[in-house]
C-alpha positions as CSV (number, residue, x, y, z in Angstrom):
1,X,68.7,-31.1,42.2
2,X,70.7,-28.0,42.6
3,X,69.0,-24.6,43.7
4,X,70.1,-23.4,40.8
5,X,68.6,-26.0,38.3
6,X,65.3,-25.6,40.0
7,X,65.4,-21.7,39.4
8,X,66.2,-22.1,35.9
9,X,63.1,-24.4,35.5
10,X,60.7,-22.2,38.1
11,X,61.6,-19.1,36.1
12,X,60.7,-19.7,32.7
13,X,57.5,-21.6,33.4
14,X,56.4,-18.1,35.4
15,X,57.3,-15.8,32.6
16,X,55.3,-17.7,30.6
17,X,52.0,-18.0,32.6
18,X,52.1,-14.1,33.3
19,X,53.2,-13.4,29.7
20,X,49.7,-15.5,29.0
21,X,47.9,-13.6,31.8
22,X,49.1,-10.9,30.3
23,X,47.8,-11.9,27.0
24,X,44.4,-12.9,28.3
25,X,44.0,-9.6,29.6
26,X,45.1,-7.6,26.8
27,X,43.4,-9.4,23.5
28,X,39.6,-8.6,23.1
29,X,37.5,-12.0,24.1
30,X,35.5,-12.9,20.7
31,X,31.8,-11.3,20.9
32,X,29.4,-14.4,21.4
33,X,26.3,-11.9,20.6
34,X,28.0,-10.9,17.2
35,X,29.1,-14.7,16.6
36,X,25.6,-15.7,17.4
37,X,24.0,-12.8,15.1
38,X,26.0,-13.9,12.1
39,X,25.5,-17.3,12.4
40,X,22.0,-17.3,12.6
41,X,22.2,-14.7,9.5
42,X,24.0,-17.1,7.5
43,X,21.2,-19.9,8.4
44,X,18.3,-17.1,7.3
45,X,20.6,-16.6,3.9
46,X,20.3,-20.0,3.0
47,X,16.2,-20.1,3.5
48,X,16.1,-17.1,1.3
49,X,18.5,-19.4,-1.2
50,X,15.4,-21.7,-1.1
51,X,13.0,-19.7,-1.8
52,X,15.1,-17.2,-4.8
53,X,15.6,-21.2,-6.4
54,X,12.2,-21.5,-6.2
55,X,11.3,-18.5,-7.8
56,X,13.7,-18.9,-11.0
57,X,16.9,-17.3,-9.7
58,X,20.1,-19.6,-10.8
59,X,22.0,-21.1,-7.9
60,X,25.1,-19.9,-10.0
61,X,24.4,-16.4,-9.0
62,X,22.8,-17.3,-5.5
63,X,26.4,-18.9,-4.6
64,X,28.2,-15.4,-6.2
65,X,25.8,-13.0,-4.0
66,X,25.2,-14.9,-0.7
67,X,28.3,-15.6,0.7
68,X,29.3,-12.1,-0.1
69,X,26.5,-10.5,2.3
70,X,27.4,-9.4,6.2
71,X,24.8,-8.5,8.7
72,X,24.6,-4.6,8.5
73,X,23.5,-3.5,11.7
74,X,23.9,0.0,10.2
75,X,20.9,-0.1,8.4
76,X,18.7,-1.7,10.9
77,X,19.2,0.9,13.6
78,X,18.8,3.7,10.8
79,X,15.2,1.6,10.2
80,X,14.7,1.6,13.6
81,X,15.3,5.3,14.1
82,X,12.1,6.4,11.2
83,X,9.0,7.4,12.7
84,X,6.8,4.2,12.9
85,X,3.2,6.1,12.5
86,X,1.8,5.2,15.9
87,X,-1.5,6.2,16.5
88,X,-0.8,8.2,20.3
89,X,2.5,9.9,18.5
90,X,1.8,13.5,18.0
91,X,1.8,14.7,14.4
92,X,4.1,17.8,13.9
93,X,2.9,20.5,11.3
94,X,3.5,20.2,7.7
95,X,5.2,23.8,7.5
96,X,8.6,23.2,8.5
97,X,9.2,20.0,6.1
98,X,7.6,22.4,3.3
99,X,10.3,24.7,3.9
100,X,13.2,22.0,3.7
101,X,11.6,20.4,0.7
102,X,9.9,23.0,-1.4
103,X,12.9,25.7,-1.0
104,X,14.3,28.0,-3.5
105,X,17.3,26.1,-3.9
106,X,15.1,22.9,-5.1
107,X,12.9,25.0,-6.9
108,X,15.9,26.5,-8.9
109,X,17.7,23.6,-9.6
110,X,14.6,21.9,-10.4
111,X,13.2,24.8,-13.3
112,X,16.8,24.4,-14.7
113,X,16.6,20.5,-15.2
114,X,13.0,21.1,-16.2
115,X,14.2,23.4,-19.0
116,X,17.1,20.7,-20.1
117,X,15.2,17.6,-20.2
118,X,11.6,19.6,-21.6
119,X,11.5,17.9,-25.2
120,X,11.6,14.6,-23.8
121,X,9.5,15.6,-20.4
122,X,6.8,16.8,-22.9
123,X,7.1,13.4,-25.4
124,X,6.8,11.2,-22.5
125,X,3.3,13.1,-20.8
126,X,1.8,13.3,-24.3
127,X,2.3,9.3,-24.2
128,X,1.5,9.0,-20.4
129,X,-0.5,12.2,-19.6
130,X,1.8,12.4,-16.6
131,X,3.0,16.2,-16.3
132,X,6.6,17.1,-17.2
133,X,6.8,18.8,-13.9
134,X,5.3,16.2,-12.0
135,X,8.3,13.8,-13.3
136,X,11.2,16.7,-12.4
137,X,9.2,16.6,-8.8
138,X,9.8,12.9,-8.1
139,X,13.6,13.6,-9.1
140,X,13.7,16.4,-7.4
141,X,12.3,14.6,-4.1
142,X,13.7,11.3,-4.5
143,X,17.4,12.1,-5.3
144,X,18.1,16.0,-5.7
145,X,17.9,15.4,-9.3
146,X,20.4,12.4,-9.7
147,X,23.0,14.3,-6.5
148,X,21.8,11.7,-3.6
149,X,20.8,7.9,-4.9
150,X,23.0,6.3,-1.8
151,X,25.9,4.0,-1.6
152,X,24.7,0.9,-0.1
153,X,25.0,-2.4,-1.2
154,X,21.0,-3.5,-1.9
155,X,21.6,-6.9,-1.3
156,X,23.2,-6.5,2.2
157,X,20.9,-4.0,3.3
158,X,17.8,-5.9,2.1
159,X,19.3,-9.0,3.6
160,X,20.2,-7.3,6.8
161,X,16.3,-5.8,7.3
162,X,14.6,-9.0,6.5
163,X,17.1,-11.0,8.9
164,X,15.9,-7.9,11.7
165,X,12.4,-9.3,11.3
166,X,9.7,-6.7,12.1
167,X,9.0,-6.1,8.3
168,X,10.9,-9.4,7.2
169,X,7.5,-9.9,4.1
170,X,9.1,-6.7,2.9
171,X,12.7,-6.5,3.2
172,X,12.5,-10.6,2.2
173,X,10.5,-10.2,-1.2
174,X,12.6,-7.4,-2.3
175,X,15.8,-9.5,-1.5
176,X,14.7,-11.9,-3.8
177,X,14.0,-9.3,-6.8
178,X,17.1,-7.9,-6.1
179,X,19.0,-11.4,-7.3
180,X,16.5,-11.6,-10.3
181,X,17.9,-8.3,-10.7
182,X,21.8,-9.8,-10.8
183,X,20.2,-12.6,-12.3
184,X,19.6,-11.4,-15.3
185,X,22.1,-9.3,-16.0
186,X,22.0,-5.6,-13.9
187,X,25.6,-4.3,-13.4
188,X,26.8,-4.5,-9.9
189,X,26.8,-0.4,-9.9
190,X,22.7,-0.8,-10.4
191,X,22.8,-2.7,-7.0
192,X,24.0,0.0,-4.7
193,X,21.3,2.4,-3.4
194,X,20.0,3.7,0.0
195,X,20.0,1.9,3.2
196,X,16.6,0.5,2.5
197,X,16.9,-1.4,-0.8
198,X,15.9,1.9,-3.4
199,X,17.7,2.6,-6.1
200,X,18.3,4.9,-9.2
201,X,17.3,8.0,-9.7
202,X,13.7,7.4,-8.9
203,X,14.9,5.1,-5.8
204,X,12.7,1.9,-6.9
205,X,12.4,-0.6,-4.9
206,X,13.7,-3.8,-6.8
207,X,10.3,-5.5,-7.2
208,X,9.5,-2.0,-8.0
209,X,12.1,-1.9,-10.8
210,X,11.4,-5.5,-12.3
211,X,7.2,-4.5,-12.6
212,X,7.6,-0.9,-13.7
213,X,11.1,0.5,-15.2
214,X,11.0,1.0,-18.4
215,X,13.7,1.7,-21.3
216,X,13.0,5.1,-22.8
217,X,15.6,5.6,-25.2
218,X,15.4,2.4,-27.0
219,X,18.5,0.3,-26.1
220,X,17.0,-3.0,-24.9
221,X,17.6,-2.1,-21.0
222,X,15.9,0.2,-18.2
223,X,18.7,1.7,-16.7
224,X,17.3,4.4,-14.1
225,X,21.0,4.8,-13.0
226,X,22.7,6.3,-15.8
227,X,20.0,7.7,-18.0
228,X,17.6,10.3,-17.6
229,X,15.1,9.5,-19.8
230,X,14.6,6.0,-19.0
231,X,14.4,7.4,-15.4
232,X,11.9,9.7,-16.3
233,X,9.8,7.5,-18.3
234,X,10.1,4.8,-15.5
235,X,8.4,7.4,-12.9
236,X,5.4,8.4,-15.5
237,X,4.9,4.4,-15.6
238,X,4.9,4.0,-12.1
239,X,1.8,6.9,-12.1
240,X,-0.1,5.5,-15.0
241,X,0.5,2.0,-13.4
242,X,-1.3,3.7,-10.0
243,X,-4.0,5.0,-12.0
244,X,-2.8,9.1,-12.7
245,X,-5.7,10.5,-14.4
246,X,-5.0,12.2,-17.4
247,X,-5.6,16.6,-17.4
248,X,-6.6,16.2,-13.5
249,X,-5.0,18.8,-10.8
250,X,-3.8,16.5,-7.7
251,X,-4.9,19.1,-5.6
252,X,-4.1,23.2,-4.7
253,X,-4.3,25.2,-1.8
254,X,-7.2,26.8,-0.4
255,X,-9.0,28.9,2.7
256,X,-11.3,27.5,5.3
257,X,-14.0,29.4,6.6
258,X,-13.7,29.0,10.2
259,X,-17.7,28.5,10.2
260,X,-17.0,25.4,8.3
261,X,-18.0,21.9,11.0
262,X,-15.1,19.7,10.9
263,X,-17.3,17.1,12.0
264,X,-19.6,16.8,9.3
265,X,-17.3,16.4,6.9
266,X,-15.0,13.6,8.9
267,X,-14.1,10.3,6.9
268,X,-15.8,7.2,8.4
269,X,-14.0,5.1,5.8
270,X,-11.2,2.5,7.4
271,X,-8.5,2.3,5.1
272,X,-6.4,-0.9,4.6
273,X,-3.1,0.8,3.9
274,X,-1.9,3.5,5.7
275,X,-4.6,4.4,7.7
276,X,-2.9,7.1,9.8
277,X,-2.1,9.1,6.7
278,X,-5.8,9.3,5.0
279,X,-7.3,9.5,8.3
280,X,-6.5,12.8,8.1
281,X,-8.5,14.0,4.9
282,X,-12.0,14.4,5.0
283,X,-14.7,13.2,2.8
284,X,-14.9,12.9,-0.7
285,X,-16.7,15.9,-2.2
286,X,-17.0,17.9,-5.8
287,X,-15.6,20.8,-6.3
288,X,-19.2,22.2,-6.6
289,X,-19.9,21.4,-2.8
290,X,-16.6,22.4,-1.4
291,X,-17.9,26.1,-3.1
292,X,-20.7,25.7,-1.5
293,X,-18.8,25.6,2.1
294,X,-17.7,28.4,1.8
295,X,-13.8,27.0,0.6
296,X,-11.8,29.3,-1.6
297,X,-8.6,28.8,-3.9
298,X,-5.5,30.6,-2.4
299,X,-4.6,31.5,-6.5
300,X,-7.9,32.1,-7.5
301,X,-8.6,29.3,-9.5
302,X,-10.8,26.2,-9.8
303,X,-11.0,23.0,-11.2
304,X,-13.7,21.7,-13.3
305,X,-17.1,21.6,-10.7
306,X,-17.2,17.6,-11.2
307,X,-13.7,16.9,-9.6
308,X,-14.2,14.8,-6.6
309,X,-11.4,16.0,-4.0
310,X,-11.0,15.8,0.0
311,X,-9.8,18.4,2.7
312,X,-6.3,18.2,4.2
313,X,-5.6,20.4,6.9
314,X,-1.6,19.7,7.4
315,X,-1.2,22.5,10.0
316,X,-4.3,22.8,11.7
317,X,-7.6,25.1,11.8
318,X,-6.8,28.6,10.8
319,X,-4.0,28.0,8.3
320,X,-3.4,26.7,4.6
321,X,-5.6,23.5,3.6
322,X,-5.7,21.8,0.7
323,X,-8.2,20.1,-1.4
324,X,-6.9,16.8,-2.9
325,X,-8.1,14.8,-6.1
326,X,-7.8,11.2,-7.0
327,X,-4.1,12.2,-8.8
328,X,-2.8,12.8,-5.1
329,X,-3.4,9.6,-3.8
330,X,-1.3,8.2,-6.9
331,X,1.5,10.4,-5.6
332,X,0.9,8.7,-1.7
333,X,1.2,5.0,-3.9
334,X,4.5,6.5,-4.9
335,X,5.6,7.9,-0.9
336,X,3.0,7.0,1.9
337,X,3.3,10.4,3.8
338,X,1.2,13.1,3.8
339,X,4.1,15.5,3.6
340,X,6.1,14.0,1.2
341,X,3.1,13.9,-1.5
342,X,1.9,18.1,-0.9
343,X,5.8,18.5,-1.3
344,X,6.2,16.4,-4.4
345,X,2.8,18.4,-6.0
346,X,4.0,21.7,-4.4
347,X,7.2,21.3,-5.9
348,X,5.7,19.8,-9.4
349,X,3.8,23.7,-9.6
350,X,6.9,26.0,-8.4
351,X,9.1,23.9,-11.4
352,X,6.0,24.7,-13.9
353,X,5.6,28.5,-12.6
């Protein structure tokens, strides 16, 4: 064989294997950990499948959803970032959320939807005996009146927190509400809400929306999306539902005497559900006795002497407290936070003022 036949052989077979070391080197190597992760997603999709048949949910729309749904990892680190609550984390002072929540700009915006939507705010508490402004203050909070109600898709995200695990009862139940959702009928714009599963303008969870929205105008469907009034008479439910009593105060702000013993007055109840959050408040006494200590309203005014309320000192000794009645804790069903239910009630009295 000729030197020249052997070249012409040699040469082409060593352009080749560099142009596939080349290759090699230049296209990305598929991700194991992200082929692993959505194949063990799609094996957790079809044990929720199970369990939605179970429950009543067609397969029909089961094989129209599931397939559809990627692991979002977006949502799981944005869960991952909230503050879990531990019990050695330091608490930070209510003051500077009160100034991003309760500012003039929500306040304004808030007394102008107040004034729009009053006829039908003041129909729906005569029905309810939830306070118009009470309703405009969940809005308010929830979804800057209807701005901010997200742009995920509920499914996914709900899917992609229950596959995470670490609150999978949760994130897993909701899944499944969210299909009986699709199930029976809710548009596919109802399904997008924020990263957690909530959605409309009161940001229900689905389970949520399937127990407790309610059609206020009369059309045959709860739509929390597009119309105000069912929103609004969905969120007065929701209180009623968590036991709002009606022509109560959920609580206003008030002086301690720095004489008063902290001690005495200390909870010793455990409770169940967020116990972080009401380990905070004090005992349960009347109106009556907090006089008696030596409490006094910032505004000058008191409820009726038989109210039972507890003390909440948000920012410590020295500074504004609170006394709470039994119509705050149905605004902590609502939000489990401390902060987020003086907001919602500090907000609900700025709208009414």
């Amino acid at each position: 064989m000729s030197v020249t036949l052997v070249k012409w052989l040699v040469l082409p077979l060593a352009a080749s294997m560099l142009t596939q070391a080349s290759m090699a080197q230049t296209s990305p190597m598929p991700d194991q950990g992200a082929i692993a992760l959505e194949s063990g997603f799609r094996v957790y999709l079809n044990q929720v499948r199970q369990r939605a048949l179970r429950e009543g949910v067609s397969a029909a729309t089961l094989d129209k959803v599931l397939p559809s749904l990627s692991y979002n990892d977006r949502v799981v680190r944005l869960d991952r970032s909230q503050p879990e609550g531990a019990a050695d984390a330091p608490i930070p002072n209510f003051a500077p959320y009160k100034a991003r929540h309760v500012d003039a700009s929500r306040i304004s915006r808030g007394r102008v939807k107040y004034a729009e939507l009053r006829p039908m705010l003041k129909r729906i508490e005569d029905q309810t005996g939830v306070p118009e402004e009470m309703m405009i203050a969940i809005y308010g909070h929830e979804t800057n009146y209807g701005s901010v109600t997200g742009n995920y898709n509920a499914p996914e995200a709900l899917a992609s927190l229950a596959y995470e695990g670490r609150r999978r009862a949760l994130f897993e139940a909701e899944l499944v509400a969210v299909l009986k959702m699709i199930d029976r009928g809710v548009p596919q714009y109802a399904i997008t809400g924020s990263w957690a599963g909530a959605l409309g303008k009161p940001q229900f969870l689905p389970s949520v929306y399937l127990r407790l929205a309610r059609d206020g105008d009369g059309d045959g469907y709860a739509d929390i999306w597009r119309s105000e009034i069912d929103a609004m008479t969905s969120i007065a439910n929701y209180f009623v539902n968590a036991g709002w009593r009606r022509g109560e105060e959920w609580g206003f702000a008030v002086n301690v005497p720095s004489s008063l013993s902290r001690q005495s007055i200390r909870s010793r109840i455990n409770a169940p559900r967020c116990p972080r959050v009401f380990a905070r408040h004090s005992q349960w006494k009347t109106i009556a006795e907090w006089r008696q200590l030596g409490i006094t309203p910032q505004r000058g005014f008191w409820p009726k002497d038989s109210m039972m309320a507890t003390l909440l000192e948000p920012d410590g000794i020295g500074n504004t407290a609170y006394l709470l009645g039994g119509n705050y804790r149905v605004i902590l069903d609502y939000n489990c936070s401390n902060f987020y239910a003086l907001s919602v009630g500090l907000l609900a009295d700025e709208v009414r003022n």
